[in-house]
N, C-alpha and C positions, 0 to 999 in steps of 0.2 A: 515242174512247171513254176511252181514258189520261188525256186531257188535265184534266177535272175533277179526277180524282185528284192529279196535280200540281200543280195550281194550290191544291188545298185543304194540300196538306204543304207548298208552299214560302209560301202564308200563316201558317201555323201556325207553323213554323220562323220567319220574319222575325218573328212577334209574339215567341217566344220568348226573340229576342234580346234585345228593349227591355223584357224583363222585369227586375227587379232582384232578384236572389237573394240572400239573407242570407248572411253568412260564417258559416263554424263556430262561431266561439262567441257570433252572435245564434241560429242556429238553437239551438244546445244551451242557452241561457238561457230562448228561448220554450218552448222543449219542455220545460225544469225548472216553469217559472208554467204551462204545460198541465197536467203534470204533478201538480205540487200543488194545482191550482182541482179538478180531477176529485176525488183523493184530500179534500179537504174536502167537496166537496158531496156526495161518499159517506158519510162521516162525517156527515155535516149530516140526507140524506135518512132514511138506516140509523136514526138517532139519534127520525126523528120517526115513521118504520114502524115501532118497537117500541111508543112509544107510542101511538100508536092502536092499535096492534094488542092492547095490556094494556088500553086502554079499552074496546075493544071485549070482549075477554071478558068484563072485570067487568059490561059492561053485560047482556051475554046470559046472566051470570049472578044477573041482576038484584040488581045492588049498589045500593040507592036515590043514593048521592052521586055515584056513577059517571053515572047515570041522568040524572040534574039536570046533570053539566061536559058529558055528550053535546047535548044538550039549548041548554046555553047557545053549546055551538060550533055547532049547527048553525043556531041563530037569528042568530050572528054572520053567519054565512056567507051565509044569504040575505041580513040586513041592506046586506052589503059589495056584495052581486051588483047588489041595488035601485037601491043610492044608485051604482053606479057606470054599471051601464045608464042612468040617466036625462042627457038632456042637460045642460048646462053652459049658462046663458041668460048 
């Protein structure tokens, strides 16, 4: 009844050996480049939720020029969906 569970941890254990584990200061460099990709693409997304999000009021505030960039992004948008759904001949 033991036996599968033993055999499942000293597979596990052997694979663990032939793993290769970073030294300290590769893990603490990848973890710096983790570190800052997150923190930009925070900045990156933050940066593009405000704008929509000012777009979108003026547009439900009905701003005519507001109206017309919503308008031209959202025909972009299917534009990109069309041409990329279709195959490649």
């Amino acid at each position: 009844m033991l036996a599968p569970a033993r055999t499942y941890f000293r597979e596990t254990f052997g694979e663990l050996r032939k793993v290769h584990w970073p030294t300290w200061p590769e893990a603490r460099s990848l973890t710096v480049i983790v570190l800052a990709v997150m923190v930009a693409m925070a900045l990156f997304l933050g940066v593009f939720d405000f704008l929509f999000g000012e777009l979108m009021i003026r547009v439900l505030r009905l701003e005519a020029v507001f109206i017309a960039v919503a308008v031209v992004i959202a025909l972009s948008i299917v534009v990109l969906v069309v041409f990329a759904g279709r195959e490649r001949r």
